[in-house]
N, C-alpha and C positions, 0 to 999 in steps of 0.2 A: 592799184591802190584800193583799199577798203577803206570805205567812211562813214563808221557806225554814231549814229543818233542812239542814245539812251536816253529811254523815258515814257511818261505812258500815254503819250502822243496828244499833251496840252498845248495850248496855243503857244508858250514857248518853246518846248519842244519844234513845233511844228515851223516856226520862225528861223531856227539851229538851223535846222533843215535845210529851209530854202537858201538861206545864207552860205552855209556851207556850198549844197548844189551849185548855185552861183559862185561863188568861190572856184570851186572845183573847174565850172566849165569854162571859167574867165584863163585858167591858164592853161585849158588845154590838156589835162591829164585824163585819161583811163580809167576811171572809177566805177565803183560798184558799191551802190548805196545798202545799206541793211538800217532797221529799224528794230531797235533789241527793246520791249516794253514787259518781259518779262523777271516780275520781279529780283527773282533768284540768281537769274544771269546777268540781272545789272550789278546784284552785291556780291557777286563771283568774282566782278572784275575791279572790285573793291571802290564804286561807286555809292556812295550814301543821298546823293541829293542831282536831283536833276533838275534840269536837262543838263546831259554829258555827252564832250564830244569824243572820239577814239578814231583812230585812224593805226591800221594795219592792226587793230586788236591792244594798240598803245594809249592812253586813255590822255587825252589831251588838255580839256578841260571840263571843269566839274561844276554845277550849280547856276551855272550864267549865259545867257545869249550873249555868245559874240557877233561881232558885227564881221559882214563880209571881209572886209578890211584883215581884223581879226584874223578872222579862218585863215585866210590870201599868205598873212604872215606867219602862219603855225604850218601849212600845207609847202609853201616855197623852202622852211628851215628844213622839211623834213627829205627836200631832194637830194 
């Protein structure tokens, strides 16, 4: 599983992050994190506002820290 952080690495951005990471490592899954902060590649994947979350290249959410929680229940639908 790929779990892309978009954005240009702001304290919420960097918050997404950790949330996610923890997310991630709380069930156990295989992941491999990427940090996409470059412009052009964030509005390729048709991103206007960050921070955004994407997982396997599928853009999950857009403009908000979610909470651990959060990510837990976007990462567990996506099994």
């Amino acid at each position: 599983m790929k779990i892309q952080i978009l954005g240009m690495g702001c304290p919420k951005c960097n918050m997404l992050e950790k949330n996610a990471r923890d997310a991630a490592a709380e069930l156990g899954l295989p992941f491999e994190f990427e940090k996409v902060n470059d412009t052009d590649r964030i509005m390729e994947m048709g991103v206007m506002m960050t921070p955004a979350l994407a997982v396997d290249g599928d853009v999950k959410s857009v403009g908000k820290v979610l909470t651990k929680d959060q990510v837990l229940a976007l990462l567990k639908g996506g099994r």
